[in-house]
Structure formats: structure tokens, C-alpha cells
C-alpha positions as CSV (number, residue, x, y, z in Angstrom):
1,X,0.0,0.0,0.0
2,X,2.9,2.4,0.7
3,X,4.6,1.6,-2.3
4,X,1.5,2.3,-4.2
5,X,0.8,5.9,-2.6
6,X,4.3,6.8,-3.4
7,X,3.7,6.0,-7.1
8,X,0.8,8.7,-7.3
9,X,2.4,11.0,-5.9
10,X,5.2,10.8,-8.0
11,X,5.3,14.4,-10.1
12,X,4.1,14.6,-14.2
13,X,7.1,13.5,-16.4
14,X,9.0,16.6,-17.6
15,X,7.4,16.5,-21.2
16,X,3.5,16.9,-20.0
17,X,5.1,20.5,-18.5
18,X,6.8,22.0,-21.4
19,X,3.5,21.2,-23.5
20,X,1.2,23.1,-20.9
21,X,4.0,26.0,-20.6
22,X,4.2,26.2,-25.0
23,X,-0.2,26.3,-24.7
24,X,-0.1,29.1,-22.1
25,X,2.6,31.1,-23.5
26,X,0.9,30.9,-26.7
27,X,-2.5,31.5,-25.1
28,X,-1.1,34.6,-23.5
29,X,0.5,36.0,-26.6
30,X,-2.4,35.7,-28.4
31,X,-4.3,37.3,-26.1
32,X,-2.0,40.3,-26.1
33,X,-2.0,40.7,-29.4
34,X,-5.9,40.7,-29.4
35,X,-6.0,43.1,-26.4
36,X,-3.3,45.2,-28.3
37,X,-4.6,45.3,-32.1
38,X,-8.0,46.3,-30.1
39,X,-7.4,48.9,-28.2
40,X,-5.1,50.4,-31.0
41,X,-8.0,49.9,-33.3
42,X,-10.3,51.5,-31.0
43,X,-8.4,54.5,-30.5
44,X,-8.1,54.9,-34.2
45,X,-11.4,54.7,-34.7
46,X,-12.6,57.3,-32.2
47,X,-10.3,60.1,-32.8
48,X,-11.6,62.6,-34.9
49,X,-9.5,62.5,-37.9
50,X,-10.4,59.1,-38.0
51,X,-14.0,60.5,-39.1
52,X,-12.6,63.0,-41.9
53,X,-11.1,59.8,-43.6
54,X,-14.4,59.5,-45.4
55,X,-14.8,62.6,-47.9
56,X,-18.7,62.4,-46.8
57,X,-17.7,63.4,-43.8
58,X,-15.4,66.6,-44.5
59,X,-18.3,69.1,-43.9
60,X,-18.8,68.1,-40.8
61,X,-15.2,67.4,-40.0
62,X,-13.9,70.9,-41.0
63,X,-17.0,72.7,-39.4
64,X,-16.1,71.4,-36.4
65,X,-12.5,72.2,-36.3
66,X,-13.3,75.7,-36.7
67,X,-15.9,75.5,-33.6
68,X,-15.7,76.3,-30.4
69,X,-15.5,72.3,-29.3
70,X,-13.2,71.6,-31.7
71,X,-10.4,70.5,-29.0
72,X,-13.3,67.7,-28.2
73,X,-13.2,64.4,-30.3
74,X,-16.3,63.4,-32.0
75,X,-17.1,60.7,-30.2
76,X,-17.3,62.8,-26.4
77,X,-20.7,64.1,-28.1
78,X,-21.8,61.4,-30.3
79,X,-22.1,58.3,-28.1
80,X,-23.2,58.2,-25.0
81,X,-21.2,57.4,-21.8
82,X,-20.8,53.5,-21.0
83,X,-19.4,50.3,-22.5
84,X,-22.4,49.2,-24.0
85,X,-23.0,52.5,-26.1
86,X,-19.7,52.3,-26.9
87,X,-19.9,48.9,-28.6
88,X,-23.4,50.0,-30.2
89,X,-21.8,52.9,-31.9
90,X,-19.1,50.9,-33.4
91,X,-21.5,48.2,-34.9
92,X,-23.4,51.1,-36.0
93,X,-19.9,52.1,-38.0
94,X,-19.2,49.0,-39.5
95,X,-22.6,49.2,-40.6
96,X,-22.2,52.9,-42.3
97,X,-19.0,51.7,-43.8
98,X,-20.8,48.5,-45.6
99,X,-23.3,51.7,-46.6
100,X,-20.5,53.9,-47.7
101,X,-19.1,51.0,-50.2
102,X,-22.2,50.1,-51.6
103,X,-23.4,53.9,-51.8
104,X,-26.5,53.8,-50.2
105,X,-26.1,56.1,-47.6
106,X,-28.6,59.2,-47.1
107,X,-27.5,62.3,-48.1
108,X,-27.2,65.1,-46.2
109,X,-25.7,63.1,-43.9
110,X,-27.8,64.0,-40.5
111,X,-27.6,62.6,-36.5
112,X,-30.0,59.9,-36.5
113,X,-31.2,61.4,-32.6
114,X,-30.2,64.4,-30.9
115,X,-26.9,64.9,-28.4
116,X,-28.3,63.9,-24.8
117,X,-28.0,66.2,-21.9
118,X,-25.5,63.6,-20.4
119,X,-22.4,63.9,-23.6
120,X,-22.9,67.2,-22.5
121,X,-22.7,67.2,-18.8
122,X,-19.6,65.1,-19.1
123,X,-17.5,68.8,-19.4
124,X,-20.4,71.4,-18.3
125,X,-22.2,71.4,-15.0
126,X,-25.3,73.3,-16.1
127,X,-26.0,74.2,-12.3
128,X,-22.6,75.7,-12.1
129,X,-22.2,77.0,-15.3
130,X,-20.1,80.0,-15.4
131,X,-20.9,81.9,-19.2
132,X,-20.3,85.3,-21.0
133,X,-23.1,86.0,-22.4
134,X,-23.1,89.0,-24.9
135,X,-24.1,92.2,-23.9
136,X,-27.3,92.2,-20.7
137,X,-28.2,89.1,-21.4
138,X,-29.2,86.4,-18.5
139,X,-29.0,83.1,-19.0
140,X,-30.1,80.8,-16.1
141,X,-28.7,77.4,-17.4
142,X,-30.6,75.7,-13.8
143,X,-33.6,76.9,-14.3
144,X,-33.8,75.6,-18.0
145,X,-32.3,72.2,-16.8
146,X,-35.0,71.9,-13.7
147,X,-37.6,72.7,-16.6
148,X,-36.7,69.5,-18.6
149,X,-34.9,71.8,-21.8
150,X,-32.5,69.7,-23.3
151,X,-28.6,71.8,-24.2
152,X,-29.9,70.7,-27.9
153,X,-32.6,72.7,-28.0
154,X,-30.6,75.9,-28.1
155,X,-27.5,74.5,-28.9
156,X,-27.8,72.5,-31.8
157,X,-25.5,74.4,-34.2
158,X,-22.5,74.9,-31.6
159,X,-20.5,72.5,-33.6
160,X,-21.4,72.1,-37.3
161,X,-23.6,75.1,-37.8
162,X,-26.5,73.4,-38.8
163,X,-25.1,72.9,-42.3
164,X,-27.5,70.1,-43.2
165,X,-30.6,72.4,-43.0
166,X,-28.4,75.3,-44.6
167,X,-28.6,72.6,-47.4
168,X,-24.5,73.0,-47.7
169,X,-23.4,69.3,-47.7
170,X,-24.3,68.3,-51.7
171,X,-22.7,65.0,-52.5
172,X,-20.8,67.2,-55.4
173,X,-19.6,69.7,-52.9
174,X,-18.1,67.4,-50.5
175,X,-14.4,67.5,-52.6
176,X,-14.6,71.3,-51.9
177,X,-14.5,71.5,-48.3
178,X,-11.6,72.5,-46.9
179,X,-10.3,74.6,-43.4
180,X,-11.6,77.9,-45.1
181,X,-15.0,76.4,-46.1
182,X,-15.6,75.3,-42.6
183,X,-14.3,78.5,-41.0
184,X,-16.8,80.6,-43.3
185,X,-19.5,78.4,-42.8
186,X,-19.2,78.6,-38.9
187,X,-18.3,82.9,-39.1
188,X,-22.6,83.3,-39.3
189,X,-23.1,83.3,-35.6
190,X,-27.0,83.0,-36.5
191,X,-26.5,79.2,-37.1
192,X,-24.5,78.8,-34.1
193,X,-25.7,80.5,-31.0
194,X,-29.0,80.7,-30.2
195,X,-31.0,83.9,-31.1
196,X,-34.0,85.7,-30.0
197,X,-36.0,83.6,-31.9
198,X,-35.3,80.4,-30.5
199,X,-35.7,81.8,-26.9
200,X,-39.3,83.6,-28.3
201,X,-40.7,80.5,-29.2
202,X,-40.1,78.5,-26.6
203,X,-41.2,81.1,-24.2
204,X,-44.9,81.5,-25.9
205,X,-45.5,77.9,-26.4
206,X,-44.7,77.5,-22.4
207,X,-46.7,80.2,-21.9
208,X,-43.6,82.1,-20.5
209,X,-43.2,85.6,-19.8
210,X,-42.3,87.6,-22.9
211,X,-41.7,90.9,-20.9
212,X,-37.4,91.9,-21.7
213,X,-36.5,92.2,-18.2
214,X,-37.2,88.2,-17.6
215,X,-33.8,88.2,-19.8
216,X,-32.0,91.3,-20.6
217,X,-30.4,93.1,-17.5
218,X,-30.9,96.9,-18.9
219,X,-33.8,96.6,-21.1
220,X,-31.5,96.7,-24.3
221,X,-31.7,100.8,-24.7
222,X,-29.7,101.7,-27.3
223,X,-27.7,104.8,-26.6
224,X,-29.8,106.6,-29.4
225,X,-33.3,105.9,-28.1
226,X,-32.4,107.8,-24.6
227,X,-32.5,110.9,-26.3
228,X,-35.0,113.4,-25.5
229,X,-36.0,114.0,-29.2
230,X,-35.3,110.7,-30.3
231,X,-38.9,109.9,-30.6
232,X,-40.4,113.4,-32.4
233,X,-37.4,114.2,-34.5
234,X,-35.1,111.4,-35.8
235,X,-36.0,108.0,-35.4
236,X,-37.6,107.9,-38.9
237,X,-34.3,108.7,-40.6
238,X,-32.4,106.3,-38.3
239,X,-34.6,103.6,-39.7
240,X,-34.1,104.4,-43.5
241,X,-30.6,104.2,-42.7
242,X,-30.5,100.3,-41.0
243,X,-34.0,99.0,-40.8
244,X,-32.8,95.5,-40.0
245,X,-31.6,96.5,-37.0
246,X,-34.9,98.2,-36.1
247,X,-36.6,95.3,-37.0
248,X,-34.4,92.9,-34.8
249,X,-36.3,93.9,-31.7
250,X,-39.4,95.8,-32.8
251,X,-40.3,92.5,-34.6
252,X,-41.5,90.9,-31.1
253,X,-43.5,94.0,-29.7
254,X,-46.2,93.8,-33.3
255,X,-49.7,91.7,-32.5
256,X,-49.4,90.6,-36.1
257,X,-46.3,88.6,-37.6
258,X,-43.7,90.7,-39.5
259,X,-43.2,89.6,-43.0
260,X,-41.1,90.2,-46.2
261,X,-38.7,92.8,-44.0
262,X,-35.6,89.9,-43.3
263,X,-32.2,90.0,-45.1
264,X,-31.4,86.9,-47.4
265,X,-29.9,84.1,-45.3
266,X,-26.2,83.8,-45.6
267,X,-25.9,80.8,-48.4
268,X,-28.4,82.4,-50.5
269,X,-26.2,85.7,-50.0
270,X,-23.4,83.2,-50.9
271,X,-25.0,81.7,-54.0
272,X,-25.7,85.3,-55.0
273,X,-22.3,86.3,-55.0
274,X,-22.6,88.6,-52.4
275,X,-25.7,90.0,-53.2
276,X,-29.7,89.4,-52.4
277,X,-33.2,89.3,-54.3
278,X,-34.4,91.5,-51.6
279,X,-36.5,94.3,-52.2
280,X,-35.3,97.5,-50.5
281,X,-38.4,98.0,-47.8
282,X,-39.1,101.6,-46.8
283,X,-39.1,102.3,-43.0
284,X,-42.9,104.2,-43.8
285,X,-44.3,100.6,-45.0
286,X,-42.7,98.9,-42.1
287,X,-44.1,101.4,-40.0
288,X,-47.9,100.4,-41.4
289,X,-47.1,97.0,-40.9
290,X,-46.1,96.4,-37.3
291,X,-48.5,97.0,-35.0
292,X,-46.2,99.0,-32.2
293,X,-45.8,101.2,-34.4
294,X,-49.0,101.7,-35.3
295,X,-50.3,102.5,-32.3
296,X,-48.2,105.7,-32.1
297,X,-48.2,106.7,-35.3
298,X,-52.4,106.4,-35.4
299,X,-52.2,109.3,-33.0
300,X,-52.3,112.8,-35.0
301,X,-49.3,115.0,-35.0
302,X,-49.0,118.2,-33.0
303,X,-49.1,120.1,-36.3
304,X,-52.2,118.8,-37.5
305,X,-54.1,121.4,-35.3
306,X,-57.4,123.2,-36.7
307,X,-56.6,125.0,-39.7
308,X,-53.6,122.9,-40.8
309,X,-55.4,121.3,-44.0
310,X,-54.9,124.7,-45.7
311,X,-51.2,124.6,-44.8
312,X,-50.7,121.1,-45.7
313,X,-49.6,121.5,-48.8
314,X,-46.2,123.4,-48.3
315,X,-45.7,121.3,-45.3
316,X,-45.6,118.0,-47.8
317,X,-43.4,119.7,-49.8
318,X,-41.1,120.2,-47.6
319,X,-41.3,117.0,-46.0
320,X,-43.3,114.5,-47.8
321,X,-41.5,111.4,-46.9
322,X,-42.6,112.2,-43.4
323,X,-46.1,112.5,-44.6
324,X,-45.7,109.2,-46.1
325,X,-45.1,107.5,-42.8
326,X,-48.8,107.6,-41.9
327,X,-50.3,108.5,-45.5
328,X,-50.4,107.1,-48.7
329,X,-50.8,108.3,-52.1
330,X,-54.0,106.4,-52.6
331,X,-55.6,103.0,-50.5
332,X,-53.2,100.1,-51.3
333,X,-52.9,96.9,-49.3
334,X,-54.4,96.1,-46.2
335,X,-52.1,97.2,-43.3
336,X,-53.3,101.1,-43.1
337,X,-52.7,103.8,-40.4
338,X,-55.0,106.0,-41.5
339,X,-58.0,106.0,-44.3
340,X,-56.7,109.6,-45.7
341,X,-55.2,109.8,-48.5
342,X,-53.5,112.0,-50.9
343,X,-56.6,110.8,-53.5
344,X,-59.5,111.3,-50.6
345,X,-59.2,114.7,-52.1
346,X,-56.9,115.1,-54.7
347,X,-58.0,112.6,-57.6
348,X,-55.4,113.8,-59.9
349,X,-52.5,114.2,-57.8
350,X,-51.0,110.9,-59.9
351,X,-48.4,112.2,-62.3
352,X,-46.5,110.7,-65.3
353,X,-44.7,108.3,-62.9
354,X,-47.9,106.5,-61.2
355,X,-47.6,103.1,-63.1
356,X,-44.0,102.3,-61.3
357,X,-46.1,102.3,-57.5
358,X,-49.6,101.1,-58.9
359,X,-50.4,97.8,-58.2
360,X,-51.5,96.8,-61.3
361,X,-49.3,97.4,-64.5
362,X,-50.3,99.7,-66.4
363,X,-49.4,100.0,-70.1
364,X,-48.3,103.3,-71.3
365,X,-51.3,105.0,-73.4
366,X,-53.8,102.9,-71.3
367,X,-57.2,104.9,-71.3
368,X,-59.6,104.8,-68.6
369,X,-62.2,101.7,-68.6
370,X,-64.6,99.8,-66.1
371,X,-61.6,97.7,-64.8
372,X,-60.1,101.1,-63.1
373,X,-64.1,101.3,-61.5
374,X,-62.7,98.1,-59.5
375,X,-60.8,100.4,-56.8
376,X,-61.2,103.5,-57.9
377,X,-64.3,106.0,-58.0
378,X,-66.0,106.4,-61.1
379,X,-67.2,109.4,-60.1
380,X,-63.6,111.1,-59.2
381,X,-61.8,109.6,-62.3
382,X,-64.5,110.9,-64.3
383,X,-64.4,114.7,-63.3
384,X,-61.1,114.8,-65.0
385,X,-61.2,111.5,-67.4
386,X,-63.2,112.0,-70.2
387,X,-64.6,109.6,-73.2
């Protein structure tokens, strides 16, 4: 029995050892190398130049180098934290690349869902957010987040200027974008900060507080509206000079929606060559369409004081453009301040240049008919207009 347990105990022969040593050296190689080649391949794959190896891409890839987060890799906003998003988002690569070689993609290339709060939240603590906002503005980041607003929903352009809905990433185009492209597309700061606009709408369909103290600190006077005069004596001619500027603000205060008085956007500026299809809008029809206005200028002047209609005359002459702010020549359209008109008593007062402001083209040698009886008064055409 001794001899026996001795004989089991006796150790492996030498050759049954160097065969599990090769297998576990081998085994641990390999697995190295797997670990290696992997990580390596993953870190490939997530930088960001990784993404601007496909020319589809370039748009995005050079709008985002000239962004604000362009120190941030692409995939710090585009997958979520964790391991499991992580290995979702690449199986969702190799499955753009399979589209990419067969050419089935969609084009413009767009996010299939929104940036989450929490790719964001990973470098900004929206409770301690420290920001410099331009000018007056506030900006109460906590008070948005407590209210369930999502960073997208006024940052969506922060890093590729919403090029997609700027319709700027043609399949043709994409060989053309370069590190000036992207730098021009991001210089229109309309596309990526939020405006006035963004914050309106939200406001109204939350039923907000539209008043400009809930976000401007001063009330956004400019310097030239806290002159004395500035509302008697010059704020026409400010107008003529930049009524875009006028319109940025004074927009918000009409009861009915401004139309038709909003500079070309920036890529149809751009296809243009520099220049828009825009109609140059006077400040006097502006004035007739939004309603603020209106409500001052409906009130009558100090000069119009009893006696003043046999003055009026000179005083067009020598100022008929101001006239024209609350007049018109004769009823046109349907946004009026007042029902007077030059033709409520002067019936002729049209001369030889009429047809250029009449709504309806007139040919030159037109005579009078029943289609002029549509608008005007038979009546007062006919003191004057003969058969």
C-alpha cells in the first residue's frame, strides 16, 4: 500500500510541462495581441480624424475644427457614456461603412437622434455654469435644466452650424471643403448660438413671460433711443438708414407677424455672389405693418391742429416722406394707419410716374375703362377723365 501511494504521488514527467508552458505562452501571446490590435483599433477609430477619412464626412469634420468644441473628439458628443454605447456605436460604424461601399447612404448626412444632456454634462455642470453671455443678457442654465430643456434645444448648431438644413453638404460639394470652407460656414453666428428667436418661441408655447427684463439686465436701450427728441425728430431717418436692426427687436413687440422685412440668409447671400433678391423695404411701410408702431403713429401729430389742411400743402413739400409714414398716395394693401389719403381729395395728384407704384401694370397709353371702377371712383376719375 505504501509503495502504491508513493507511485501517485510521484510528479508529471518533464514533457507533460513544457506542453502546458508552450499552450499558455501561446494563449497569453495571443491574447496580447488581441487586447493590443484592439485597443489600438479603437483608439483609431474614435479620434476625430479618424471621421474626416471619409470625404462624406469633411463638412462636418472641417465645421467642427473651426468650432468652439473643436479640441473635443467626435465621439465625447456622439455616443453616450458607457461600455455598452460604446460597442453599439461601433457596430453602427461597420454598418455605415458596408453603406458607404455600396453607396446607399442618405445624403445630407444627418444625426439619426439628438446629443443627450448627459455627452454634454460630461464637461459642463449646467447648475454651475459660469458663461459670457453678450451684452445684458441672462441666462439661467438651472432653471432651463429643472424645466426638462434639453442643451440641444438651443445649442444645436455649436458645432457644425447646422449645415445640413443650410442645405450646404451636396454630395458634389463634399471635394470642396476644406479649413476655409468650414471656418466661413461657422463665421454666421445665427447658425451657431441661439437667437431671439429660438428663446421667443419657446417662451410662448410655455406660456412664459415675454416681458425683456425676464432676460435682458438693462432693457436693451440703445444709446440713441435715450434721447430726449429721439422719438419726435429722428428715429424715422435712423430707420431708413439700418432698418434690419430696427426690425431685430421691434419685430416681437407687433400683435401681427412681420413679413417680407428679413435679409437673405447667408448661403443664399453666398450663391448670390454677395448679393440678395431682396427688395429695399421703406421704414414708412414697415411702420404700417407692425403694429407697435402703429399704435403711435395712429395718433395725429401736433401740427395737424385746426386749420392745418390749408397749410398742408407746403408742409408735404417740404417734408413729404414724413407724410408718407402715416399716408399714402391712394388706398393700397391692407395694413393702413389712417383711411386719408393723398386721392380722398386730390383725384389727380398721380403724375407721369404713377404706373411704377400702382399695383396693377399699367401700359403706357392705357385709357380709362370699367376695370379702373374696380378700386377706384367712377365718379372722381370721371371729373377729370373723359370719353
Amino acid at each position: 500500500m505504501e509503495e502504491e501511494k508513493i507511485d501517485q504521488e510521484l510528479p508529471a514527467p518533464p514533457r507533460f510541462r513544457n506542453t502546458f508552458f508552450k499552450i499558455a505562452t501561446l494563449t497569453l501571446l495571443f491574447l496580447v495581441l488581441f487586447f493590443t490590435i484592439g485597443f489600438v483599433g479603437l483608439e483609431t477609430s474614435s479620434s476625430s480624424e479618424f471621421c474626416s477619412s471619409c470625404h462624406e464626412m469633411k463638412p462636418e469634420y472641417y465645421t467642427w475644427k473651426a468650432s468652439s468644441h473643436g479640441e473635443v473628439d467626435c465621439v465625447n458628443c456622439h455616443i453616450e457614456p458607457g461600455v455598452e454605447n460604446l460597442a453599439k456605436a461601433k457596430g453602427n460604424g461597420l454598418v455605415e461603412l458596408y453603406k458607404k461601399q455600396t453607396q446607399t447612404y442618405t445624403a445630407p448626412i444627418r444625426m439619426p437622434k439628438d446629443i443627450p444632456d448627459k455627452s454634454c454634462e460630461r464637461c459642463h455642470n449646467v447648475y454651475k455654469r459660469d458663461v459670457t453671455p453678450s451684452g445684458d443678457l441672462i441666462i439661467p442654465h438651472d432653471k432651463h435644466k429643472n424645466e426638462g430643456i434639453e442643451c440641444i434645444q438651443c445649442h444645436s448648431g455649436v458645432a457644425h452650424a447646422k449645415i445640413a438644413d443650410r442645405k450646404m453638404t451636396f454630395k458634389t460639394d463634399y471635394a470642396k471643403w476644406d479649413e476655409s470652407v468650414g471656418k466661413s460656414a461657422m463665421e454666421d453666428v445665427s447658425w451657431t448660438k441661439p437667437d431671439m428667436d429660438t428663446c421667443m418661441s419657446c417662451h410662448e408655447s410655455r406660456e412664459i413671460t415675454l416681458e425683456c427684463a425676464a432676460c435682458h439686465t438693462s432693457g436693451m436701450y440703445p444709446e440713441s433711443h435715450k434721447k430726449a427728441d429721439f422719438k419726435t425728430s429722428n428715429h424715422g431717418t435712423l430707420a431708413k438708414k439700418d432698418l434690419s436692426t430696427c426690425n431685430n427687436c421691434h419685430k416681437y413687440m407687433s400683435k401681427d407677424e412681420i413679413k417680407g422685412f428679413e435679409e437673405a440668409p447667408a448661403h443664399t447671400q453666398y450663391l448670390n455672389k454677395g448679393s440678395t433678391a431682396n427688395s429695399k423695404i421703406k421704414p414708412q411701410d414697415y411702420a404700417k405693418t407692425n403694429t407697435y408702431c402703429r399704435d403711435c403713429h395712429s395718433k395725429k401729430p401736433e401740427s395737424h391742429k385746426r386749420g392745418f389742411v390749408s397749410k398742408h400743402g407746403d408742409y408735404a413739400k417740404s417734408n413729404e416722406t414724413r407724410c408718407l409714414a402715416c399716408h399714402d398716395y391712394q388706398k393700397t394693401g391692407t395694413h393702413r394707419i389712417t383711411n386719408t389719403t393723398c386721392n380722398s381729395c386730390h383725384p389727380s395728384s398721380h403724375g407721369n410716374d404713377f404706373r411704377i407704384t400702382h399695383p396693377v401694370d399699367v401700359p403706357v397709353g392705357q385709357k380709362l375703362n370699367n376695370t379702373c371702377y374696380q378700386c377706384h371712383s367712377k365718379r372722381t376719375c370721371t371729373a377729370c377723365h373723359r370719353n
